[in-house]
C-alpha positions in Angstrom: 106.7 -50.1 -48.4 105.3 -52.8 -45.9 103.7 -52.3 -42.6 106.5 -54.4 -40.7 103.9 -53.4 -37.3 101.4 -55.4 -38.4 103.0 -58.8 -38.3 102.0 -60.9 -36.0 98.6 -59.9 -36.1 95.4 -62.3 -37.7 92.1 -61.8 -39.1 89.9 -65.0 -38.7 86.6 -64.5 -39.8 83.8 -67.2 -39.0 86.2 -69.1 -37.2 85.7 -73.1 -36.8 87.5 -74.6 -33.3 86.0 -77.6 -33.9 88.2 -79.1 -36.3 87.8 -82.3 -39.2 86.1 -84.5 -36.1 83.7 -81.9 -35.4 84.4 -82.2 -31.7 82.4 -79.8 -29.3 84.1 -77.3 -27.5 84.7 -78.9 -24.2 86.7 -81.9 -26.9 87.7 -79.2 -29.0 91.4 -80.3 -30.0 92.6 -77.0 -31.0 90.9 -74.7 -28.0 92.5 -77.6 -25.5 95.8 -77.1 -27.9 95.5 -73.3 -27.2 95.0 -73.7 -23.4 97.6 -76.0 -23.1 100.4 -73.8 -24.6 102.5 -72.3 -21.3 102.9 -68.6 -23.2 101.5 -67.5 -26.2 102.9 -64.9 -28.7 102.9 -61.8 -29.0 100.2 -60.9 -31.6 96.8 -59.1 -31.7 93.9 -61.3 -33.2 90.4 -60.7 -34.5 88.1 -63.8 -34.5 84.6 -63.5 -35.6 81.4 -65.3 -36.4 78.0 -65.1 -37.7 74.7 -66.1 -37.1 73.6 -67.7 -40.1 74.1 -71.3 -41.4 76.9 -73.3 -40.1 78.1 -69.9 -38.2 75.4 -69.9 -35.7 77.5 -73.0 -34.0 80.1 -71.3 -33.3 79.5 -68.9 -30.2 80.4 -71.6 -27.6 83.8 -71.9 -29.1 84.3 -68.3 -29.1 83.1 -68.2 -25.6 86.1 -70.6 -24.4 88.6 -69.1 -27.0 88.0 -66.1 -25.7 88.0 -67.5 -21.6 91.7 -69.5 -22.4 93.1 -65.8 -23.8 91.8 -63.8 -20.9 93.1 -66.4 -18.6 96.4 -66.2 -20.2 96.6 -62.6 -19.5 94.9 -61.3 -22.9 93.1 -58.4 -22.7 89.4 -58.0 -25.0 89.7 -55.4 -27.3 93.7 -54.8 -26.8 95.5 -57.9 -28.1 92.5 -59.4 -29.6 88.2 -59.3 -30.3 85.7 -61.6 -30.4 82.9 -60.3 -33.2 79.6 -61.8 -33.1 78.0 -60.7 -36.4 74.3 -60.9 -36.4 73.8 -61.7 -40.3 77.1 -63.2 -40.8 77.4 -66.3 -43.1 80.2 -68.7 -43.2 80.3 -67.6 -47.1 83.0 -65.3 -49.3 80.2 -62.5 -49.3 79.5 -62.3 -45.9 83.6 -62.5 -45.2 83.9 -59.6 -47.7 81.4 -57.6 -45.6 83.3 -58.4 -42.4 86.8 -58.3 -43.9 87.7 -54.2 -43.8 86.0 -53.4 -39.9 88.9 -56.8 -38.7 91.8 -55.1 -40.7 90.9 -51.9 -39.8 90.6 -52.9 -35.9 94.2 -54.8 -36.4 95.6 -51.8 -37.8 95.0 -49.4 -34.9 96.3 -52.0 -32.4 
């Protein structure tokens, strides 16, 4: 039997905001797509990211992700949580590491 409580929730490990034009987070089309939206969903969302390789770029966009969901009223470590994972590699090793602690977290949301 399925866990119908889980859905709407979302696991997105070393998470890219910058999108295919590589834009920096102040031009960041998808973070200025988040902010823009007047209400967002109900859902609980992990984001995460590594230090290692092409990971290490991504703390300022989890910075302002994280900024535009408080300011819409989202609460850290209730309806979602930013992960900085000292190690972590944008690679399918490092996301299997990183995988069971964000569907663990989602599950006890």
């Amino acid at each position: 039997m399925g866990r119908s409580d889980l859905a709407g929730r979302a696991a997105c490990l070393s998470t890219s905001f910058e999108g295919v034009e590589g834009a920096p987070p102040l031009h960041s089309r998808l973070l200025r797509e988040l902010e823009e939206r007047a209400v967002l969903p109900t859902a609980k969302l992990f984001l995460d990211y590594g230090t290692m390789g092409i990971d290490e770029c991504y703390e300022p966009y989890h910075r302002d992700a994280g900024a535009i969901l408080r300011a819409k009223g989202w609460s850290d470590g209730e309806e979602f949580l930013i992960r900085h994972v000292a190690g972590g590699a944008h690679t399918p090793p490092s996301w299997g590491e990183r995988l069971d602690p964000a569907l663990r977290w989602l599950a006890t949301r």
